[in-house]
HTML snippet that shows the backbone in 3Dmol.js (N, CA, C, O; Angstrom):
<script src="https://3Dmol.org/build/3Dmol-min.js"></script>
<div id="view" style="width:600px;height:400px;position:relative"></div>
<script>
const pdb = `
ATOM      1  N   UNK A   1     -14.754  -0.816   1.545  1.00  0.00           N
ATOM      2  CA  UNK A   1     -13.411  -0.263   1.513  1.00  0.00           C
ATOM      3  C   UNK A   1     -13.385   0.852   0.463  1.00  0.00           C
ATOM      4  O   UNK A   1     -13.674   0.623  -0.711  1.00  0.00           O
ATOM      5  N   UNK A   2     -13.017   2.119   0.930  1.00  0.00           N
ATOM      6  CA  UNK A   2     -12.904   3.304  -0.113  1.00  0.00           C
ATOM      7  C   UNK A   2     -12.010   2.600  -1.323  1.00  0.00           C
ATOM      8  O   UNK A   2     -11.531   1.470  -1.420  1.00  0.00           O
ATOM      9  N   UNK A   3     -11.994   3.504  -2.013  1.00  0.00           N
ATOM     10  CA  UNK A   3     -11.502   2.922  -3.945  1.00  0.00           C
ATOM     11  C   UNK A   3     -10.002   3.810  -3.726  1.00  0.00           C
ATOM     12  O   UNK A   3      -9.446   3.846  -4.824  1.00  0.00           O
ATOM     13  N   UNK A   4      -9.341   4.387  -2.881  1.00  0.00           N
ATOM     14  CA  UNK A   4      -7.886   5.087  -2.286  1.00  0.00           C
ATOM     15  C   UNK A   4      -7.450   3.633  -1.829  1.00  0.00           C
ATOM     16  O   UNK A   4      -6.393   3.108  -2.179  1.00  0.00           O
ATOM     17  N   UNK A   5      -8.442   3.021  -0.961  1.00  0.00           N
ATOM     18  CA  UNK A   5      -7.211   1.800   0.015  1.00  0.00           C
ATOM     19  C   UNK A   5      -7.218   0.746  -1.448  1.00  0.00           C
ATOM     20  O   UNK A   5      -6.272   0.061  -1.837  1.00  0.00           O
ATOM     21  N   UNK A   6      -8.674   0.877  -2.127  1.00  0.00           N
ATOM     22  CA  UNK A   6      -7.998  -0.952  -3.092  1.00  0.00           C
ATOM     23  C   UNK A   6      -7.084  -0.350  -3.888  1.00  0.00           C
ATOM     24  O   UNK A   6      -6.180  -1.140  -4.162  1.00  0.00           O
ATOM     25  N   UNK A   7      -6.875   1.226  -4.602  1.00  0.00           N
ATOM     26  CA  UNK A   7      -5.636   1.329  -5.674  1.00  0.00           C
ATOM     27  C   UNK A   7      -4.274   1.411  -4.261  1.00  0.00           C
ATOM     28  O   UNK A   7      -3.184   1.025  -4.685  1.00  0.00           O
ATOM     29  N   UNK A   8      -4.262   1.807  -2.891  1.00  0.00           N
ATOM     30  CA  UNK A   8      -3.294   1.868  -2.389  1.00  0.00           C
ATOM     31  C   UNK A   8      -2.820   0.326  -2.196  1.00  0.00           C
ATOM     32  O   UNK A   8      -1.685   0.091  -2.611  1.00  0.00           O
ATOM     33  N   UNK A   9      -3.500  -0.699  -1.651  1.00  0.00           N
ATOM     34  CA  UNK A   9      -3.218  -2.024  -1.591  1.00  0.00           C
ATOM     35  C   UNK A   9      -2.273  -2.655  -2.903  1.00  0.00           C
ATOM     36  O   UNK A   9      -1.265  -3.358  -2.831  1.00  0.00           O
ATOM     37  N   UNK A  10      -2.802  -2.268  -3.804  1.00  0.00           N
ATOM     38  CA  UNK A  10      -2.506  -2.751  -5.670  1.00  0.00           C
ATOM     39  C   UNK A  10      -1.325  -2.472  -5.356  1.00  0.00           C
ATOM     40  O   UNK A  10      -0.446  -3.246  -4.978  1.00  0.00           O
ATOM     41  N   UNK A  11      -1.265  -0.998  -5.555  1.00  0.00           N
ATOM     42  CA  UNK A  11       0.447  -0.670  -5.657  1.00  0.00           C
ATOM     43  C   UNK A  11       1.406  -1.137  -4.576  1.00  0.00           C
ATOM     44  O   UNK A  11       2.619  -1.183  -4.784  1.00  0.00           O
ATOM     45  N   UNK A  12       0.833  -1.497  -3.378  1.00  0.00           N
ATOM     46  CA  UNK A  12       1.471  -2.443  -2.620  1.00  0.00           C
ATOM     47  C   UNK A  12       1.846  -3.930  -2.911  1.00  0.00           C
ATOM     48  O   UNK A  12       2.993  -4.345  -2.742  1.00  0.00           O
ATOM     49  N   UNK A  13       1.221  -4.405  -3.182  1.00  0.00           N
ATOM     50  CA  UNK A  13       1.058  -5.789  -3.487  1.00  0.00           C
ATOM     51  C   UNK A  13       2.089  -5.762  -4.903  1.00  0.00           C
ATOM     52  O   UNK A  13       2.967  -6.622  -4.975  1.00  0.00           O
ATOM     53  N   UNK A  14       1.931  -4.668  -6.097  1.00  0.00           N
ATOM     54  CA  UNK A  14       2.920  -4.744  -7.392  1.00  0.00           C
ATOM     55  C   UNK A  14       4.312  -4.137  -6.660  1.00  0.00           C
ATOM     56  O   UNK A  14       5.353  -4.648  -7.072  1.00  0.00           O
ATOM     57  N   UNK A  15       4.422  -3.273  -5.788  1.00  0.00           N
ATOM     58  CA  UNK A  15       5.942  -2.776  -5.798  1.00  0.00           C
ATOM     59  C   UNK A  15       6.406  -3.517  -5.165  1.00  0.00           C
ATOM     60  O   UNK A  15       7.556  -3.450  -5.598  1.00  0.00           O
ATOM     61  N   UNK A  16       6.443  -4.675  -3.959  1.00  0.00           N
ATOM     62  CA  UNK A  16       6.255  -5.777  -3.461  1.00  0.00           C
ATOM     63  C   UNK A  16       7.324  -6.828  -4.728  1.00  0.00           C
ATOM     64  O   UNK A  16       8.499  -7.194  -4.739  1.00  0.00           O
ATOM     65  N   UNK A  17       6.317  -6.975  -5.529  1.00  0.00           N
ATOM     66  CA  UNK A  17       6.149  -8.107  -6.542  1.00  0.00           C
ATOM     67  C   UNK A  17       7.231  -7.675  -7.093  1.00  0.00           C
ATOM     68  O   UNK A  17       8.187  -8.450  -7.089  1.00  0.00           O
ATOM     69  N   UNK A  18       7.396  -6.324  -7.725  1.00  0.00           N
ATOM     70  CA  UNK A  18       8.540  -5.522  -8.576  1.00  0.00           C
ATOM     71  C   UNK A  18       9.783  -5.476  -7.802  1.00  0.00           C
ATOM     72  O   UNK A  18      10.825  -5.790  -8.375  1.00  0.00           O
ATOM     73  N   UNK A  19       9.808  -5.055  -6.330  1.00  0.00           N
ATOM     74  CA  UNK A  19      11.156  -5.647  -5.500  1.00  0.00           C
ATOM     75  C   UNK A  19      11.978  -7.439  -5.835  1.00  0.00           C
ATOM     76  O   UNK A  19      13.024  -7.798  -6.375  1.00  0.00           O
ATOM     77  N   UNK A  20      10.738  -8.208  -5.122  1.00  0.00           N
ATOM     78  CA  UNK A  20      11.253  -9.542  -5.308  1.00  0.00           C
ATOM     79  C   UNK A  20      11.595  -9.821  -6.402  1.00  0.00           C
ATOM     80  O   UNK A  20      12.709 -10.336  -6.299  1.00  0.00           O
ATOM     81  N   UNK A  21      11.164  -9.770  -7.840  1.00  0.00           N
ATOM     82  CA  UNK A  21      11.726  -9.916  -9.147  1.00  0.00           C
ATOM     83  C   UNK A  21      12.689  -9.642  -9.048  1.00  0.00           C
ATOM     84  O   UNK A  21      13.563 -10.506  -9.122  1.00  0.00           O
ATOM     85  N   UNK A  22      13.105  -7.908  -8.767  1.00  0.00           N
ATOM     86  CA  UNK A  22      14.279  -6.703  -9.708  1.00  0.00           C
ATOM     87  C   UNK A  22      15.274  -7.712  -8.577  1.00  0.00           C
ATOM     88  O   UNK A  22      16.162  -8.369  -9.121  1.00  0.00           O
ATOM     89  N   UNK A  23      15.135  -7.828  -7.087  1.00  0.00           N
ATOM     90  CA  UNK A  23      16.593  -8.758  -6.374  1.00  0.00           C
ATOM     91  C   UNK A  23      16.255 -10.221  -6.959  1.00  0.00           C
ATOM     92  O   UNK A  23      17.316 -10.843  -7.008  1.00  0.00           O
ATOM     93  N   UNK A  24      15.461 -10.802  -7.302  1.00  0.00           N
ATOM     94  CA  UNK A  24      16.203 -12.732  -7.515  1.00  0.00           C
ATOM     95  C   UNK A  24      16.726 -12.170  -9.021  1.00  0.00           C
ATOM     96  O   UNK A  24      17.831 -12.624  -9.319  1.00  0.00           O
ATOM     97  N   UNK A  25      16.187 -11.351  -9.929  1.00  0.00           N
ATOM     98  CA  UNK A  25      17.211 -11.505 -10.929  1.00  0.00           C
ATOM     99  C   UNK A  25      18.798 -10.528 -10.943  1.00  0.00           C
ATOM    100  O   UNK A  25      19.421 -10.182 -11.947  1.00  0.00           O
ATOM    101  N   UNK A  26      19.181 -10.233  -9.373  1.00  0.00           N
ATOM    102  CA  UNK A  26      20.465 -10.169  -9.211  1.00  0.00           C
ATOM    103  C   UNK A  26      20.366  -8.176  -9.253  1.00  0.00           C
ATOM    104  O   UNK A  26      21.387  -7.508  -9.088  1.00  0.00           O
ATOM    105  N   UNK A  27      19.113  -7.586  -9.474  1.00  0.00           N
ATOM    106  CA  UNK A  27      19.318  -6.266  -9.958  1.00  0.00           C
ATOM    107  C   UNK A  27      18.908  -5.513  -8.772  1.00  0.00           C
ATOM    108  O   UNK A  27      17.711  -5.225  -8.788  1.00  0.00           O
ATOM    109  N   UNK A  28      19.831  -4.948  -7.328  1.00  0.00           N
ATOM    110  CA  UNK A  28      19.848  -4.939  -6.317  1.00  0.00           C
ATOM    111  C   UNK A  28      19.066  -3.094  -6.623  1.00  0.00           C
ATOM    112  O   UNK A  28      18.644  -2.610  -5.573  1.00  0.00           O
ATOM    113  N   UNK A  29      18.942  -2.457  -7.498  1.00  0.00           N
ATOM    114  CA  UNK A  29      18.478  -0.954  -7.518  1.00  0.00           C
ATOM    115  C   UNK A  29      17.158  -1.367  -7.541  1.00  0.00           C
ATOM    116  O   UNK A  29      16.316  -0.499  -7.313  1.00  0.00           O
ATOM    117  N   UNK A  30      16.694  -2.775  -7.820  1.00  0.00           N
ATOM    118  CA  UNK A  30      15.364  -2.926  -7.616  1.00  0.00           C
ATOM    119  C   UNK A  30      14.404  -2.738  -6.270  1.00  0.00           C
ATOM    120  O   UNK A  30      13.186  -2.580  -6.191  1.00  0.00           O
ATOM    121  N   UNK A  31      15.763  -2.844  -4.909  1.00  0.00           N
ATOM    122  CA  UNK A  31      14.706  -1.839  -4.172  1.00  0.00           C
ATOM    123  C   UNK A  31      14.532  -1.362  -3.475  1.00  0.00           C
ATOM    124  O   UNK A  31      14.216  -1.568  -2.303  1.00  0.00           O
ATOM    125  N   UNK A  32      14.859   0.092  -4.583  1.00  0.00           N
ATOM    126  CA  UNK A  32      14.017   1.582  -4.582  1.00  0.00           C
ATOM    127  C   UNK A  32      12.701   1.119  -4.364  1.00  0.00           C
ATOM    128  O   UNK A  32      11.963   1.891  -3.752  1.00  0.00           O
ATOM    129  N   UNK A  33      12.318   0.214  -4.666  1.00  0.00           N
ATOM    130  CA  UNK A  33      10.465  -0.214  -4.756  1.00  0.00           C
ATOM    131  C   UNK A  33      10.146  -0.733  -3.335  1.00  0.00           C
ATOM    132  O   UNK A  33       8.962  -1.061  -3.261  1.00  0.00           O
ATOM    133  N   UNK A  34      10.873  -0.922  -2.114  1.00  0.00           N
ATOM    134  CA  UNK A  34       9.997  -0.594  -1.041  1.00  0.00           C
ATOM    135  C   UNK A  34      10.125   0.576  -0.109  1.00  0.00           C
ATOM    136  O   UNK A  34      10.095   0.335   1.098  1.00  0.00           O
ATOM    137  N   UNK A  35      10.219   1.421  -0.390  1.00  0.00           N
ATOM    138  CA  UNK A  35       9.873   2.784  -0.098  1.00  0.00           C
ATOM    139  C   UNK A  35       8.501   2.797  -1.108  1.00  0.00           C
ATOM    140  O   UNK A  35       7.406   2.849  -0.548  1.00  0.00           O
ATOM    141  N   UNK A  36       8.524   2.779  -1.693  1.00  0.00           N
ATOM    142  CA  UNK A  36       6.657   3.145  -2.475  1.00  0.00           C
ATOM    143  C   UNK A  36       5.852   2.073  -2.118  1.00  0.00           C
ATOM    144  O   UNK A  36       4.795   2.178  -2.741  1.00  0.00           O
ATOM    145  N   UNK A  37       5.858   0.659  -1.096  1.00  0.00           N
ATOM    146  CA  UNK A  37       5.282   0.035  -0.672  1.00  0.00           C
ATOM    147  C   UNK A  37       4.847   0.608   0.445  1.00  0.00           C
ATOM    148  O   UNK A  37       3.692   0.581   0.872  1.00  0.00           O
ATOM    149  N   UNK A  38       6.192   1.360   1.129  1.00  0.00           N
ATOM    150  CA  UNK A  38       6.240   1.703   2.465  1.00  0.00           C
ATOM    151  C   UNK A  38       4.884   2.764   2.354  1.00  0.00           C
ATOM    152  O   UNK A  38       3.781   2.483   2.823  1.00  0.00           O
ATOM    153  N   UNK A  39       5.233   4.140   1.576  1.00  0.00           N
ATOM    154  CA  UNK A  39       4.465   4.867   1.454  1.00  0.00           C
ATOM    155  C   UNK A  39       2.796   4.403   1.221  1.00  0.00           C
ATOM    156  O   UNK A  39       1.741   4.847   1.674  1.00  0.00           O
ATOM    157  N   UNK A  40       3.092   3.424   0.400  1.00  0.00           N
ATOM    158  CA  UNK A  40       0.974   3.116  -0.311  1.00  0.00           C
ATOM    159  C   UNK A  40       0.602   2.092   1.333  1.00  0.00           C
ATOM    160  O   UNK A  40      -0.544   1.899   1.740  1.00  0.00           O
ATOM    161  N   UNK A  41       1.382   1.774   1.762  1.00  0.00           N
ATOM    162  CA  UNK A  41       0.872   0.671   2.878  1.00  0.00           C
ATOM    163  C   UNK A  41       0.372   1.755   4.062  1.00  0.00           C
ATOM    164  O   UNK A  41      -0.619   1.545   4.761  1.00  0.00           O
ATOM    165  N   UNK A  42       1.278   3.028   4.179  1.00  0.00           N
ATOM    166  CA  UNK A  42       0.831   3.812   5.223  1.00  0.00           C
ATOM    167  C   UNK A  42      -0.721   5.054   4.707  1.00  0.00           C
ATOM    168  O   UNK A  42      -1.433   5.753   5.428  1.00  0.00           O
ATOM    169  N   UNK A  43      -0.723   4.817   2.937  1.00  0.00           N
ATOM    170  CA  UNK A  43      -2.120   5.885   2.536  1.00  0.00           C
ATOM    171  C   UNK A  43      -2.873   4.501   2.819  1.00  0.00           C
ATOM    172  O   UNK A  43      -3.624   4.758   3.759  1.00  0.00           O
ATOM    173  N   UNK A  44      -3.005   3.416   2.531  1.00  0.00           N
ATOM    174  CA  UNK A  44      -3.953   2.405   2.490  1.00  0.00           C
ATOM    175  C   UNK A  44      -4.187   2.282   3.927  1.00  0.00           C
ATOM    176  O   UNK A  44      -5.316   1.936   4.276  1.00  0.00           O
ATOM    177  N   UNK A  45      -3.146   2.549   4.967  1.00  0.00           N
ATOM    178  CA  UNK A  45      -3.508   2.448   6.528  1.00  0.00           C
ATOM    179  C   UNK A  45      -4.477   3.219   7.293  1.00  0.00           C
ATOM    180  O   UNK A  45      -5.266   2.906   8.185  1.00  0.00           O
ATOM    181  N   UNK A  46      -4.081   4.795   6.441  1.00  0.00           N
ATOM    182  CA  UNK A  46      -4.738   6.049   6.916  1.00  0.00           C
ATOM    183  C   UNK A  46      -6.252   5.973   6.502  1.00  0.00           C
ATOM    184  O   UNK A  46      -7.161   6.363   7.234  1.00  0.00           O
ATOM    185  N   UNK A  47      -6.456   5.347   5.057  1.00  0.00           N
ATOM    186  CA  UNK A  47      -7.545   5.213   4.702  1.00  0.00           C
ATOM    187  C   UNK A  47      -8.836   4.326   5.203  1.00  0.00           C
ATOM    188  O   UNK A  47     -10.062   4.435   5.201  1.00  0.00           O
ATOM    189  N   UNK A  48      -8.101   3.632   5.521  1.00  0.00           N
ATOM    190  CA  UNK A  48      -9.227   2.459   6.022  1.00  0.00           C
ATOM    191  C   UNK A  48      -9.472   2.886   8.076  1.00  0.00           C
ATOM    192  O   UNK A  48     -10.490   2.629   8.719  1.00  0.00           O
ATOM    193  N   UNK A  49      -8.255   3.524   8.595  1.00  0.00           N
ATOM    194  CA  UNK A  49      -9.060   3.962  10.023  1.00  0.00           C
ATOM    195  C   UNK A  49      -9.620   5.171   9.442  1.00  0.00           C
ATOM    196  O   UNK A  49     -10.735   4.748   9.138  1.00  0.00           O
ATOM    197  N   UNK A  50      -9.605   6.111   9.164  1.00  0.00           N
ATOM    198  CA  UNK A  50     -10.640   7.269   8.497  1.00  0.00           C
ATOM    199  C   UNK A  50     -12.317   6.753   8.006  1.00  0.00           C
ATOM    200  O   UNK A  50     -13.447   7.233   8.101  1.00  0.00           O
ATOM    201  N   UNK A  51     -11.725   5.557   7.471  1.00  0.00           N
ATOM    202  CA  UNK A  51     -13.431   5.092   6.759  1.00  0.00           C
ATOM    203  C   UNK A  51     -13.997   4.818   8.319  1.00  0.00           C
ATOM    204  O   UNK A  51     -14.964   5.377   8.837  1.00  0.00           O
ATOM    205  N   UNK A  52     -13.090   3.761   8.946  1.00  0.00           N
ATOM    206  CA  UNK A  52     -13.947   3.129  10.261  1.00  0.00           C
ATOM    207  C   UNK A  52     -14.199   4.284  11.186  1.00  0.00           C
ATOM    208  O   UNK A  52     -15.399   4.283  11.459  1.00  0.00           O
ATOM    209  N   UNK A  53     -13.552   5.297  11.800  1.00  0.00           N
ATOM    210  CA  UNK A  53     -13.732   6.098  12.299  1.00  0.00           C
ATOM    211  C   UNK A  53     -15.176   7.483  11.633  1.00  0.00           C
ATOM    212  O   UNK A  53     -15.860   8.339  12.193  1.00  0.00           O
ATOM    213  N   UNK A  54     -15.067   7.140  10.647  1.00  0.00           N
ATOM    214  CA  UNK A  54     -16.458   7.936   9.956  1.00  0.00           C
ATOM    215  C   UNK A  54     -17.627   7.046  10.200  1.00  0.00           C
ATOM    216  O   UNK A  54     -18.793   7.407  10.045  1.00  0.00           O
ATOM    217  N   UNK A  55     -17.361   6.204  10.479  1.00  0.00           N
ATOM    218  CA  UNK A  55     -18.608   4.905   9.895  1.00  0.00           C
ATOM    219  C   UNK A  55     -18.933   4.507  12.245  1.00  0.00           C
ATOM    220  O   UNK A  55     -19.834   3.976  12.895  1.00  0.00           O
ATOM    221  N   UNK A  56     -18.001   4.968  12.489  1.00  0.00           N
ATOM    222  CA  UNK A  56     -18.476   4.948  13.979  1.00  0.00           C
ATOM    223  C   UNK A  56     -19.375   6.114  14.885  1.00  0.00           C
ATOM    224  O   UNK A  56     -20.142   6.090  15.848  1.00  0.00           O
ATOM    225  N   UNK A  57     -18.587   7.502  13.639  1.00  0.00           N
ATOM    226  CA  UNK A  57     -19.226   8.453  13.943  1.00  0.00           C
ATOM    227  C   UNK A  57     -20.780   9.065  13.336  1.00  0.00           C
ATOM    228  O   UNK A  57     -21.488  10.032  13.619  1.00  0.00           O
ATOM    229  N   UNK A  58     -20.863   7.893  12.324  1.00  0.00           N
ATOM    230  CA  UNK A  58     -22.311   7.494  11.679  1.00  0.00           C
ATOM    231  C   UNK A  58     -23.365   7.373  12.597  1.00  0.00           C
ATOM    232  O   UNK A  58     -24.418   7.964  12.835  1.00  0.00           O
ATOM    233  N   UNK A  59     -22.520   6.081  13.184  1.00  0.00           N
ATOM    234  CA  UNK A  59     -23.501   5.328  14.019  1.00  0.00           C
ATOM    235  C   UNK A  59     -24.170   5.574  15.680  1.00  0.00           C
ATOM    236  O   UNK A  59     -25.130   5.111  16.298  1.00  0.00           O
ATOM    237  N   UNK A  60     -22.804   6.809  16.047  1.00  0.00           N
ATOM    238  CA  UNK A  60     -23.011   7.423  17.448  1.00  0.00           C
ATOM    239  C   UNK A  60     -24.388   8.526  17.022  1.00  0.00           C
ATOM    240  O   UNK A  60     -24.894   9.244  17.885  1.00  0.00           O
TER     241      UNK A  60
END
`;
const viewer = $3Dmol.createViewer("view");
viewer.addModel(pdb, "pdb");
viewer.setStyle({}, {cartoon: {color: "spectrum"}});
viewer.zoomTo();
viewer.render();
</script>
């Protein structure tokens, strides 16, 4: 897995984490933070068919 999808995953997995916190402790501006999930989930998406699609065109 390129080193773009594991920091894009991270920041998925923390803005995620940073949503559910900022709403159970009642602080509803907390989330602004899935839109930047939204975004790292779609670079971490792009990244990993790009790798497989390179890695097919390796092998043809």
């Amino acid at each position: 897995m390129p080193r773009t999808s594991l920091f894009a995953l991270l920041v998925v997995v923390l803005a995620l984490a940073a949503a559910v916190v900022s709403v159970v402790q009642g602080f509803w501006l907390g989330l602004i933070w899935l839109p930047l999930a939204g975004v790292a989930s779609n670079v971490l998406w792009m990244n990993r068919r790009r790798a497989k699609l390179a890695e097919a065109a390796e092998q043809a």
